[in-house]
C-alpha positions in Angstrom: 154.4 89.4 121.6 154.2 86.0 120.0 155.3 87.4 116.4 158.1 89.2 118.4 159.2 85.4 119.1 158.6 84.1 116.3 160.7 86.8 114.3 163.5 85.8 117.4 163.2 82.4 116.3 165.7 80.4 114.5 165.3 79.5 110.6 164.1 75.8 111.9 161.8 77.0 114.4 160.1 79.2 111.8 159.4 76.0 109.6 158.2 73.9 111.9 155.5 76.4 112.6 155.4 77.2 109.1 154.1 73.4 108.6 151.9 73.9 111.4 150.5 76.5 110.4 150.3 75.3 106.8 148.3 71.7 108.1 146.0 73.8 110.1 144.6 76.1 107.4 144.6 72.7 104.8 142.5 71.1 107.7 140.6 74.1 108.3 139.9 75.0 104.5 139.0 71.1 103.3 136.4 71.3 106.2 134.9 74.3 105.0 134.9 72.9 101.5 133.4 69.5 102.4 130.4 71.6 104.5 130.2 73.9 100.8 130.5 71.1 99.0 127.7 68.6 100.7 125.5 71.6 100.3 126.2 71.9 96.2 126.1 68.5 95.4 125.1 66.9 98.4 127.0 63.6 100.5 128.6 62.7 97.3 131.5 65.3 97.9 132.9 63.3 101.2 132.8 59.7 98.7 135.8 61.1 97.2 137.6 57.4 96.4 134.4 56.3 94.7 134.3 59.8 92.6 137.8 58.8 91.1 136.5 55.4 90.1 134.1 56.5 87.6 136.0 59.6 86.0 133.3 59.8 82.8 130.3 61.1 84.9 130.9 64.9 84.3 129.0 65.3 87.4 132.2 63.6 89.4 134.6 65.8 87.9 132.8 69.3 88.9 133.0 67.8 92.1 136.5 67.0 92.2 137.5 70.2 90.5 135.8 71.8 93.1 137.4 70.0 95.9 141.2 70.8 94.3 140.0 74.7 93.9 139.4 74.4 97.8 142.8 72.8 98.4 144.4 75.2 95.9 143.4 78.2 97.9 143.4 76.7 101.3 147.1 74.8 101.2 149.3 76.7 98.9 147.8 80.5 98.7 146.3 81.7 102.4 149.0 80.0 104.4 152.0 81.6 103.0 150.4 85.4 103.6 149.7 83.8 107.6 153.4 82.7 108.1 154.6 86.0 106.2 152.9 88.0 108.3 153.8 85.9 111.4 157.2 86.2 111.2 158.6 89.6 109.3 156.9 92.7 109.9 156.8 93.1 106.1 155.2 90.1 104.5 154.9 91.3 101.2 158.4 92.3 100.9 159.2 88.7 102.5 157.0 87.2 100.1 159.1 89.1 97.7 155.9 89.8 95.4 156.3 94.0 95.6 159.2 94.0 92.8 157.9 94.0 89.5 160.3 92.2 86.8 161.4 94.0 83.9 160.3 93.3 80.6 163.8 91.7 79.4 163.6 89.1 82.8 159.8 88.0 81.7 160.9 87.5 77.7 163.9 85.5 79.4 161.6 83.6 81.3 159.5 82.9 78.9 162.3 81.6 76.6 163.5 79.5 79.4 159.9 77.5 79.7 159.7 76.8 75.9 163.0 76.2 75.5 163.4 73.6 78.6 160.5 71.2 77.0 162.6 68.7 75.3 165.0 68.7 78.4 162.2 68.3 80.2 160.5 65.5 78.2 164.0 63.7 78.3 164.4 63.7 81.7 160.7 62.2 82.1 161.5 59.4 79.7 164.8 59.1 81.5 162.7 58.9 85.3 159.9 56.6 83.5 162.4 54.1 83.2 163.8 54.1 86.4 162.5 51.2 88.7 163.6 50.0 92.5 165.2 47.0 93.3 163.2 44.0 93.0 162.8 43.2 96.9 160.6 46.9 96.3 158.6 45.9 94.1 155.3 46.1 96.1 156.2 49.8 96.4 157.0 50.3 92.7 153.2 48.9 92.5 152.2 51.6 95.0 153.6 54.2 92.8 152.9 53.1 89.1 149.2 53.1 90.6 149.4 56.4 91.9 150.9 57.6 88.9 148.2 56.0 86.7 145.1 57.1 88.6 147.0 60.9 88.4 146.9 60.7 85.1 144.1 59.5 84.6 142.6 62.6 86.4 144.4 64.9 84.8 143.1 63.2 81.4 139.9 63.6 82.7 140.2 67.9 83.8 141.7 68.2 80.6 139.0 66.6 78.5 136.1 69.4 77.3 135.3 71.0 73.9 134.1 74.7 74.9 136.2 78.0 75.5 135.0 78.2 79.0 135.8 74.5 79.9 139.2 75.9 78.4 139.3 79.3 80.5 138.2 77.7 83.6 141.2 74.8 82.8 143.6 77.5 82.8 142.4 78.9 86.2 142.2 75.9 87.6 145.5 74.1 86.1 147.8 77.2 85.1 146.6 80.4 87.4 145.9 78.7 91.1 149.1 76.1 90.6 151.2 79.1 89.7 150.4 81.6 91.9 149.9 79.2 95.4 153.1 77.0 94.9 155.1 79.3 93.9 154.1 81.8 97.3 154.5 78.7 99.5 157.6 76.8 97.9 159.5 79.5 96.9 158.1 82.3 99.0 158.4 80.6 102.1 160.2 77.2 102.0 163.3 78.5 99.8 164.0 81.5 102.4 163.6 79.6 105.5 166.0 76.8 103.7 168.1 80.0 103.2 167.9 81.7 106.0 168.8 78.0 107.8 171.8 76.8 105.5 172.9 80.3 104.1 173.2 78.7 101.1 170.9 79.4 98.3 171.7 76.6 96.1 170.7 74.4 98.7 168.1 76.0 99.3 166.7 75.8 95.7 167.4 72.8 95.6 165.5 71.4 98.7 162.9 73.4 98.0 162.4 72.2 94.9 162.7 68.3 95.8 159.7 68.8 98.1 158.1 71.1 95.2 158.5 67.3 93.0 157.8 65.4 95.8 154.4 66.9 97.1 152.7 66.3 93.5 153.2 62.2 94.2 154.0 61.2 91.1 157.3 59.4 91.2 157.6 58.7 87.4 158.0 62.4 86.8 159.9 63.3 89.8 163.4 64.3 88.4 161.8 66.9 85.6 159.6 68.5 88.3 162.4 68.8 90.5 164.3 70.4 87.6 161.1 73.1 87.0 161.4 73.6 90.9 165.2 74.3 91.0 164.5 76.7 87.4 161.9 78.6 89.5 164.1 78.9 92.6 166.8 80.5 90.3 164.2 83.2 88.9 163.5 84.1 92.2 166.9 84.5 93.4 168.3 86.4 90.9 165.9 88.5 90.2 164.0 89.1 93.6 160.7 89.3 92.4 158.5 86.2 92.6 156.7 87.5 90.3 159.3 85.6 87.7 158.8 82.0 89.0 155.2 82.8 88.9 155.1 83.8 85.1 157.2 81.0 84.1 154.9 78.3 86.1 151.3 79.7 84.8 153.0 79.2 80.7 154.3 76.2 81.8 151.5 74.6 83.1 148.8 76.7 80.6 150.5 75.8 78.0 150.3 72.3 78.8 146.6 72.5 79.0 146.4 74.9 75.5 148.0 72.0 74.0 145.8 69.4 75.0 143.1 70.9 74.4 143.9 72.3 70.7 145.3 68.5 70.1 141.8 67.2 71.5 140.0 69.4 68.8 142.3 68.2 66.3 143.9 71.8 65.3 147.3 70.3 66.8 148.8 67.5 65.6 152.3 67.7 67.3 152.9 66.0 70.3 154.6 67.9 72.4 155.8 65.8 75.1 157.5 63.9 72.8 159.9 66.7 71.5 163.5 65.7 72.9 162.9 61.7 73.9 164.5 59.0 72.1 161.1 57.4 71.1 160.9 60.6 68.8 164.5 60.9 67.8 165.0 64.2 68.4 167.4 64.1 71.2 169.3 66.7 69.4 166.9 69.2 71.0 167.9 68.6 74.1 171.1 69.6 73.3 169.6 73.3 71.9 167.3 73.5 74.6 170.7 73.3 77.2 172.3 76.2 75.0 169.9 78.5 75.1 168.7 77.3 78.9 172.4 78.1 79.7 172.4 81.9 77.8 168.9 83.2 79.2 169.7 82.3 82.9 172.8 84.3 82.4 170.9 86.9 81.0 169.1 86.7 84.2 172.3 86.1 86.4 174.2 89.3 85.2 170.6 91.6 85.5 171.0 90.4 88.8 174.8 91.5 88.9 174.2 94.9 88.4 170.7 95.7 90.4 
């Protein structure tokens, strides 16, 4: 009876339960992980401000990885199958996951995540040096901080010598990222937006704004909303969110490959500075718009004739 209304309901309705839903199973989840996690390591795992002040005990950072598994799973991956099932009588096929790409759409995808990095790096110098107008300036504060300390902890997952640390980087950084934002931003948020505007665009493109927004860091807000608007388009023209996932784990895995190889000294590029003034190779950003612009419409014309 209740799913009956709540497949009734209007596009809003379903997302303001859909955010209901989605703070209820975070609450539900951290709790569970806080009670698992003060019986690993003890009280230590509900002191999580002081764990982020001293980010060289390795012993802190198991903890903390542990904590953003739990929030991984609990916030972005079982929520979206709830709602789905809430509201269609075929989540899966709401969730769009039962459509498997072709290989031509996952090469294209894959040429669109290496080929976007300088655009991408461009547009984070170009958001880095953005600030607010000076009567902000306590908020600017407020958000370089935050930015910082997110750094710092990702400088701090990333650091580690062995395969495994490696392996279990790319679980935790490229695998649970991929597969859990991607089900809740673009396999809930980005219909409901559609469903609400009948506009896909639109819907992308919200979607994708609170995609940048939700990772609170402000500094790198206008190429995250660009990844999030590049997923959205996978998913829409090809159906299968199976596509946005893909492109997500190599963008973020690769990211962590890189570090990592760079931190063992077998890389000496520095990637993130491909495409950015500093480097002078702004001409990149030029090529990566080319071919960005011929594989989506590779993608756009599969889409054409499905």
């Amino acid at each position: 009876m209740f799913r009956q209304i709540l497949h009734e309901s209007k596009p809003s309705a379903q997302l303001l339960f859909s955010a209901l839903v989605l703070i209820t199973c975070g609450f539900i989840i951290s709790a569970l992980g806080m009670a698992i996690g003060w019986v690993i390591y003890g009280g230590s795992i509900t002191e999580l401000d002081q764990l982020m002040q001293d980010l060289t005990n390795p012993q802190n950072i198991s903890i903390l990885k542990f904590f953003q598994t739990v929030q991984s799973i609990g916030i972005f991956i079982i929520p979206p199958f709830i709602i789905a099932w809430l509201i269609s009588d075929q989540p899966l096929d709401y969730l769009q996951v039962l459509r498997r790409p072709d290989f031509i759409s996952v090469i294209a995808v894959i040429g669109i995540v290496f080929f976007s990095n300088p655009l991408i790096n461009w547009m984070n110098e170009l958001n880095s040096k953005l600030s607010l107008p000076e009567w902000l300036n306590s908020v600017q504060t407020w958000m370089q901080n935050s930015e910082d300390q997110a750094t710092k902890i990702t400088e701090a997952f990333l650091t580690g010598n062995s395969i495994s640390f490696l392996i279990k980087n790319i679980i935790l950084i490229g695998i649970l990222p991929a597969v859990g934002e991607e089900l809740l931003f673009r396999g809930i948020v980005q219909q409901l937006f559609k469903k609400m505007y009948g506009n896909a665009h639109l819907a992308i493109w919200i979607s994708a704004a609170l995609f940048s927004a939700l990772h609170l860091q402000f500094f790198g807000f206008l190429p995250r909303l660009l990844l999030g608007a590049m997923f959205g388009y996978m998913l829409e023209w090809s159906g299968s969110l199976w596509l946005p996932i893909i492109g997500h784990f190599i963008n973020n895995t690769t990211a962590v490959v890189a570090y990592y190889l760079t931190h063992q000294g077998l890389l000496n590029a520095d990637l993130d500075k491909t495409g950015t003034m500093a480097d002078g190779s702004f001409f990149f950003v030029i090529v990566s718009l080319i071919f960005l612009a011929v594989l989506f419409r590779m993608l756009y014309l599969k889409r054409e004739f499905k």
